[in-house]
C-alpha positions as CSV (number, residue, x, y, z in Angstrom):
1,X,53.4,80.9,121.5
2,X,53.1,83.6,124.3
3,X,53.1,87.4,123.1
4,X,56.8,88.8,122.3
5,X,57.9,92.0,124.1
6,X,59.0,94.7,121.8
7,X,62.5,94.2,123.6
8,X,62.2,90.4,122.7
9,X,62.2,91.4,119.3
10,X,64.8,93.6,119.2
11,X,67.3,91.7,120.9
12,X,66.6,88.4,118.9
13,X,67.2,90.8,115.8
14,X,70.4,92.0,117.1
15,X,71.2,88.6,117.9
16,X,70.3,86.8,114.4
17,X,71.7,90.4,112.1
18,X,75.5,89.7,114.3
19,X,76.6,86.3,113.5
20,X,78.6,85.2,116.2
21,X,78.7,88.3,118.5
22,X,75.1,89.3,118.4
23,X,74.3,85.6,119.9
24,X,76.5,86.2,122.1
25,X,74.8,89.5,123.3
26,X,71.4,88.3,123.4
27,X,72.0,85.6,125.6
28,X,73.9,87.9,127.7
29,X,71.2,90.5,128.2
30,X,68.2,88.4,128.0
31,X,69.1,85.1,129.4
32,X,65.1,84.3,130.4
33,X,63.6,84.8,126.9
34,X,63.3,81.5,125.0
35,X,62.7,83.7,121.7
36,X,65.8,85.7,122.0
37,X,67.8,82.6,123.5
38,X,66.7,80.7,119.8
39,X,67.8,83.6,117.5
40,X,70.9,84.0,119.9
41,X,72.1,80.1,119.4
42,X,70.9,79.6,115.8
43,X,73.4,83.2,115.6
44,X,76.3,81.8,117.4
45,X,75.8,78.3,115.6
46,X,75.5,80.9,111.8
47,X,78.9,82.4,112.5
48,X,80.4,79.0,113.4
49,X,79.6,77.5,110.0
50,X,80.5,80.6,108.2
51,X,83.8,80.3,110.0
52,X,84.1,76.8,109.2
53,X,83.5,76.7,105.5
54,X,85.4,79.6,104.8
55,X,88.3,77.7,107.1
56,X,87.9,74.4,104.9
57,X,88.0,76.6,101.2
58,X,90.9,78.8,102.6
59,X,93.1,75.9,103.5
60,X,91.3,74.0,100.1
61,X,92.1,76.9,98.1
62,X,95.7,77.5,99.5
63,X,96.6,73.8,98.7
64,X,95.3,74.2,94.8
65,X,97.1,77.0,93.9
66,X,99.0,75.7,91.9
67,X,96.3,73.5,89.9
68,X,94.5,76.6,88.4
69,X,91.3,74.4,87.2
70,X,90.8,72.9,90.9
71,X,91.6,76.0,92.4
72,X,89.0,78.0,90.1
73,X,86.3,75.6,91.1
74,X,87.1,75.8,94.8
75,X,86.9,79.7,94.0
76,X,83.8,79.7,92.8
77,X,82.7,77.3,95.7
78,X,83.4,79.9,98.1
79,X,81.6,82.3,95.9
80,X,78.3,80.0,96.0
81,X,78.7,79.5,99.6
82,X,78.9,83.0,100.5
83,X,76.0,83.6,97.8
84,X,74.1,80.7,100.4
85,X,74.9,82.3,103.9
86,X,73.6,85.7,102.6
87,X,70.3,83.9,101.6
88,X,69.8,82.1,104.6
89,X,70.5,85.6,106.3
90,X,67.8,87.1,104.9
91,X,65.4,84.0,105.5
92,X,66.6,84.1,109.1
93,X,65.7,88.0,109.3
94,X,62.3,87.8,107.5
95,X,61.6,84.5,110.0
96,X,62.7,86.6,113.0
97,X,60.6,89.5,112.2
98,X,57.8,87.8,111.9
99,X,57.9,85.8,114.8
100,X,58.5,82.4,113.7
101,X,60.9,79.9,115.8
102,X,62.8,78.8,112.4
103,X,64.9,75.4,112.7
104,X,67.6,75.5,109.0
105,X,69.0,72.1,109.2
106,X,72.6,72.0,109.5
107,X,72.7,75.7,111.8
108,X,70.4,74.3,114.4
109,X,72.0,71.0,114.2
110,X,75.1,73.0,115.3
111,X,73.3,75.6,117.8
112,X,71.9,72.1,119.6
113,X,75.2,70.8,120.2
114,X,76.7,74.0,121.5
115,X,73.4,74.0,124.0
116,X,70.4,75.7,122.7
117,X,67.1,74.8,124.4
């Protein structure tokens, strides 16, 4: 792996510490780095699944209502989940600041269909 700019760094941890919009950022303003273009999909592909779990137990948890035991596990499922992105998160941000091109399985499953290199 070639050295990392300071700058590199920095952007990728922008990009990887705002789901979504910090992907969207870093490939934005450094379009020719390969390290901040990985931290900027695996980001945007992050904030996709967060969006789309917390889609699928909204609409889950909307249509149990009325079943409290279903509707307290699909609660608590959202709970977990949430209790999971924050972990990965933290994995990503330790794995970013220490340089390491990290590959979790379903987010860059996700980032290489939406393009990343």
């Amino acid at each position: 792996m070639s050295q990392l700019s300071e700058e590199e760094g920095i952007w990728a941890l922008v990009a990887w510490i705002i789901p979504l919009l910090g992907g969207i950022i870093g490939i934005v303003v450094k379009p020719n780095s390969s390290y901040v273009k990985h931290w900027s999909y695996l980001s945007i592909a992050f904030g996709l699944v967060i969006i789309g779990v917390d889609v699928v137990l909204g609409v889950l948890s909307l249509l149990t209502v009325l079943i409290p035991p279903i509707h307290i596990v699909i609660t608590a499922l959202g709970y977990l989940a949430g209790l999971v992105f924050l972990v990965i998160w933290i994995i990503g941000i330790l794995r970013e600041r220490n340089s390491i091109y990290w590959k979790p399985t379903i987010i860059y499953d996700v980032a290489k269909i939406i393009g990343a290199p």
